[in-house]
C-alpha positions in Angstrom: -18.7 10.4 -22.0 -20.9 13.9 -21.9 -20.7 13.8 -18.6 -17.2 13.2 -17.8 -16.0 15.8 -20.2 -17.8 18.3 -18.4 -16.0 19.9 -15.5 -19.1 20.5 -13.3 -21.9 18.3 -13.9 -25.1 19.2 -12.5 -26.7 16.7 -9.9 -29.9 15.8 -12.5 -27.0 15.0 -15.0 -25.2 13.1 -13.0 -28.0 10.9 -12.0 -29.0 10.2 -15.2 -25.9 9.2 -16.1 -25.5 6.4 -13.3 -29.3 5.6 -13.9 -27.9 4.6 -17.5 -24.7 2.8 -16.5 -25.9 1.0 -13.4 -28.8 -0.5 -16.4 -26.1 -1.1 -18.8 -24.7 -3.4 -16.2 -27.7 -4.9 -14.5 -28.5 -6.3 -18.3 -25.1 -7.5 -18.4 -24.9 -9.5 -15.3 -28.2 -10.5 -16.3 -26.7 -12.2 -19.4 -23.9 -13.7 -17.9 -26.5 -15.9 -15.6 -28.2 -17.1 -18.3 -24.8 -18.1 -19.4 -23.6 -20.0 -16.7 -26.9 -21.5 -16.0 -26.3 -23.6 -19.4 -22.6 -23.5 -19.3 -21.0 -22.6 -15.4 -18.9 -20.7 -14.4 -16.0 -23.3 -15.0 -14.8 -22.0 -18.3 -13.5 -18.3 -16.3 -10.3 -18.1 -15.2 -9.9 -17.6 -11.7 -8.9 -13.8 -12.0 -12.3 -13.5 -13.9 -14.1 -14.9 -11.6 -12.6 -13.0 -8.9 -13.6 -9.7 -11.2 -17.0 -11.2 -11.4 -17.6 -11.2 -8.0 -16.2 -7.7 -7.4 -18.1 -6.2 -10.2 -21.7 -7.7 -8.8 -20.5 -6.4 -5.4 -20.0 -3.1 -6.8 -23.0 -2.9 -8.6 -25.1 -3.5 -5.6 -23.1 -0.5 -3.6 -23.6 1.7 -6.3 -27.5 0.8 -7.1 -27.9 1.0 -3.0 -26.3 4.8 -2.6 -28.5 5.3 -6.2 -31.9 3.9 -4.5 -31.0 5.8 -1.1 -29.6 9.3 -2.6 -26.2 8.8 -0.5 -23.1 8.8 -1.1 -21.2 7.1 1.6 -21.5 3.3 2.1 -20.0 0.7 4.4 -17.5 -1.3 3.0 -17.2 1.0 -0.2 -15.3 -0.9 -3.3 -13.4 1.7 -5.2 -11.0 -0.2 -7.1 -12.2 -3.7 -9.3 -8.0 -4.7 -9.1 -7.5 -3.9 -5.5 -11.4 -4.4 -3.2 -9.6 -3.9 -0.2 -8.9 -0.5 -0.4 -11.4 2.0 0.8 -11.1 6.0 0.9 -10.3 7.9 3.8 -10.9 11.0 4.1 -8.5 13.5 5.7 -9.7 17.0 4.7 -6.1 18.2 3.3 -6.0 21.1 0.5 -5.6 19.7 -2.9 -6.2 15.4 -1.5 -9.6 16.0 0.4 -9.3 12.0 0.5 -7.0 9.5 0.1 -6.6 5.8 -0.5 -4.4 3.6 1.2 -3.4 1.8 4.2 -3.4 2.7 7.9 -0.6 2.2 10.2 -0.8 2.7 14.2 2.9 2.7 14.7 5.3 3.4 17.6 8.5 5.6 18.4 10.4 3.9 21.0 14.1 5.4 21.2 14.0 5.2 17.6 12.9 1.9 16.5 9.5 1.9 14.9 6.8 -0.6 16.0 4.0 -1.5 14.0 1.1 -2.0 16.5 -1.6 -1.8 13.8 -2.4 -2.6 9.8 -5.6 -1.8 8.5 -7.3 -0.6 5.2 -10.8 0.2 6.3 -11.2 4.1 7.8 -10.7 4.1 12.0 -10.6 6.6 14.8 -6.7 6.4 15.7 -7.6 7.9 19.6 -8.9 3.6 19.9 -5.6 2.2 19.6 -3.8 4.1 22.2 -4.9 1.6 24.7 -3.9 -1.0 23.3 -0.3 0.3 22.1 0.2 1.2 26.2 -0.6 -2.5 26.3 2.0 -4.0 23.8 4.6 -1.8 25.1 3.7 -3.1 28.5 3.9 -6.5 26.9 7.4 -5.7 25.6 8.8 -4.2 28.3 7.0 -5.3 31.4 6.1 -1.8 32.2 4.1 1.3 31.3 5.5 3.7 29.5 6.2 7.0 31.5 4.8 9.4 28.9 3.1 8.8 26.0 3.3 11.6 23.1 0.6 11.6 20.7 -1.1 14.0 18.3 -4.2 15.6 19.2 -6.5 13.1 18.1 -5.6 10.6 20.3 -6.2 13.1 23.6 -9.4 12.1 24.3 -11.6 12.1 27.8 -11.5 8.4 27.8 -7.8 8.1 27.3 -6.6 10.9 29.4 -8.4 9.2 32.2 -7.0 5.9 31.3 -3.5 7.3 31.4 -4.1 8.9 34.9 -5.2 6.1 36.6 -1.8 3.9 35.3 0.2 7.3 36.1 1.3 8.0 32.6 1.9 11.2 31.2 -0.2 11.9 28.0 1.5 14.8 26.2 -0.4 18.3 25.5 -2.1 20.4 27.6 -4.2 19.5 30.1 -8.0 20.2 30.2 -9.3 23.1 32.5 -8.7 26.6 32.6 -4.7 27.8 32.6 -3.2 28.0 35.7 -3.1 31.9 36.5 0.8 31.8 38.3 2.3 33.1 35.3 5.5 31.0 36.1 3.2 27.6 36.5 1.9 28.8 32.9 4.7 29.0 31.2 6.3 25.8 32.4 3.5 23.9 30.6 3.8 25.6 27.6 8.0 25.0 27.3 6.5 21.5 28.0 4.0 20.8 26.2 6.3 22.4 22.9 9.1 20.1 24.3 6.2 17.0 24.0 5.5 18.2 20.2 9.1 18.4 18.9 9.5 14.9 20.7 6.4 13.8 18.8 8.2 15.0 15.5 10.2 11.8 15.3 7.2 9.6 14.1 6.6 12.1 11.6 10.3 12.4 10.4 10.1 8.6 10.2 7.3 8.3 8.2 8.5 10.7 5.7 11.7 9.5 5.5 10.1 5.8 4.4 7.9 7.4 1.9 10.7 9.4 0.5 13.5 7.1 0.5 12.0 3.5 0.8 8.9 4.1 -1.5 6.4 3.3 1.3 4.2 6.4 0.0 3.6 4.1 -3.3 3.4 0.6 -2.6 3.4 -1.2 -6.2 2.2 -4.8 -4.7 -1.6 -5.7 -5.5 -2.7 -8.0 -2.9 -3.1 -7.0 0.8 -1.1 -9.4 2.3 1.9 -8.3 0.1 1.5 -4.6 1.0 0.9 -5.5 4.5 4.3 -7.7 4.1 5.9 -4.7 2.2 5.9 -2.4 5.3 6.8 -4.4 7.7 10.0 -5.5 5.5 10.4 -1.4 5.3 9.7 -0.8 9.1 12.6 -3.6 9.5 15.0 -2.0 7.7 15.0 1.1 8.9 15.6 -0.5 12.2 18.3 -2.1 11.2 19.7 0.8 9.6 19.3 2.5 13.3 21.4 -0.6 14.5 24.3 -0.2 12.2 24.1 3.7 13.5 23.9 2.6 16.6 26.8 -0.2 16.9 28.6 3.0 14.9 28.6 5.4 17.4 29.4 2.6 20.1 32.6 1.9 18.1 33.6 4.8 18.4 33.4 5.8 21.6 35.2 2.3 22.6 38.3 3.4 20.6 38.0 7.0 21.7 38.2 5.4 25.3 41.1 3.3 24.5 42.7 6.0 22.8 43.5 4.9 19.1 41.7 7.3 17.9 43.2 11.1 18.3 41.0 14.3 18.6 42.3 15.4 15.2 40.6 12.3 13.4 37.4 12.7 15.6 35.9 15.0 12.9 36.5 13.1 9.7 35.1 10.2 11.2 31.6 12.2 12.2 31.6 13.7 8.5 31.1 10.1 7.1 28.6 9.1 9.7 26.4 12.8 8.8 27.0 12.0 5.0 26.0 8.1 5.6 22.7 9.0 7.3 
C-alpha cells in the first residue's frame, strides 16, 4: 500500500514491492497443495478452480518478467475475471495502451464484414491478403481498389496487389513525378482514397457510440466475440431498411404518386431517422 499511494515509485521500490507480493503468494499456493494433496481439489467450485489456475499462471508471468528484469511477456494475463484479454498498445495521448478485442473488418458499399476476431496483439498489414481473398470468395472477383490505412501499405502487399491488378490506395513509392499536372492528380487521388477510407471509421464510431461496442459488458470470449457480430448485423440491417427506403421512393416517384411538393418532407424523416 506504500507503494501504490505514491505517485512515482522508484524502480528499487517497486521491486521490492513485487519481491514481497510474488512471496506472499508463492507461500500461498504452496499451502493450497498441501491442501489438496489430503483433501483434492473437489471441494472448489468450478469458478475457483478456474481462478486457481489463472492465479498460478499469473504468478509464473510475473516471477518470470521478475527473474528476467522485463516487462513484456508472451501471452500476458492482465485480468484474473477475463485471461483472454491482453494489452495492446497503440501509443495515443492520455491511453498509451488499451485492452480489448481486435476486429479486421470490411467496407463493402456499406455493409460491414467481419473478416477477423482476435484478442491477442497483431500486425493488421497480415490480414489484407487474406480479406482480398474472402472478398474474392464472396464475389468471385478481386476487388478493383482496396483502401486501407497506412499500416497495411506494406512492400509485400503492394506487390501482391500489383501482380492481381488491384489498386492499393495512397501514394505510391518512388520519387513524385516532376509534371506538375501528373503530381497533382495523385494527390486529388490519393485525398479522394482517404475520405473513401473514412467510412470504416465513421462505422466504427458510430457502433461504439450508439450500439455500446466500445464497452462490451459480457465476460467470456465467446460472448463478446458473439456480441459484435450480433452488432455488425444490425447495422446492416439497419442499411437495408435505408436501403429498401430510398428504393421506395424512387418507385413511387416514377409512378408518380408522389408530387415534388411532398419530396422534401419525406427526405426530412429519412435525415432525422438516420
Amino acid at each position: 500500500m506504500a507503494v501504490i499511494k505514491k505517485r512515482r515509485a522508484s524502480k528499487n521500490k517497486m521491486r521490492k514491492a513485487i519481491r514481497k507480493q510474488l512471496g506472499y503468494i508463492r507461500r500461498n499456493l504452496r499451502h493450497i497443495e498441501q491442501l489438496a494433496a489430503g483433501v483434492g481439489l473437489k471441494s472448489l467450485s468450478r469458478k475457483q478452480y478456474r481462478n486457481m489456475l489463472v492465479i498460478s499462471e499469473v504468478f509464473r508471468q510475473q516471477a518470470l518478467m521478475y527473474e528476467s528484469k522485463d516487462h513484456r511477456i508472451s501471452g500476458r494475463i492482465v485480468s484474473i475475471s477475463q485471461p483472454h484479454i491482453r494489452p495492446i498498445v497503440r501509443g495515443k495521448a492520455g491511453t498509451p495502451v488499451e485492452f480489448g478485442m481486435k476486429i479486421s473488418s470490411a467496407n463493402i458499399d456499406g455493409y460491414m464484414f467481419i473478416d477477423r476476431c482476435s484478442w491477442d496483439p497483431y500486425n493488421e498489414s497480415g490480414d489484407l491478403v487474406m480479406q482480398a481473398e474472402k472478398y474474392r470468395h464472396r464475389y468471385g472477383v478481386y476487388p478493383e481498389s482496396i483502401h486501407a490505412d497506412q499500416i497495411y501499405r506494406t512492400r509485400g502487399n503492394r506487390n501482391w496487389c500489383k501482380e492481381r491488378g488491384i489498386r492499393l490506395s495512397g501514394p505510391p513509392l518512388g520519387r513524385p513525378p516532376k509534371d506538375r499536372g501528373e503530381n497533382r492528380e495523385r494527390k486529388k487521388l490519393a485525398r479522394q482514397d482517404e475520405l473513401d477510407r473514412i467510412a470504416v471509421e465513421g462505422t466504427f464510431g458510430r457502433a461504439k457510440r450508439r450500439y455500446s461496442m466500445g464497452r462490451l459488458m459480457t465476460k467470456l470470449a465467446e460472448t463478446s466475440e458473439s456480441q459484435v457480430a450480433m452488432i455488425m448485423l444490425v447495422m446492416n440491417l439497419e442499411k437495408i431498411r435505408k436501403d429498401l427506403f430510398y428504393v421506395f421512393i424512387i418507385a413511387m416517384l416514377r409512378s408518380r404518386k408522389i408530387t415534388k411538393s411532398h419530396f422534401p418532407v419525406v427526405l426530412g424523416y429519412g435525415n432525422m431517422a438516420a
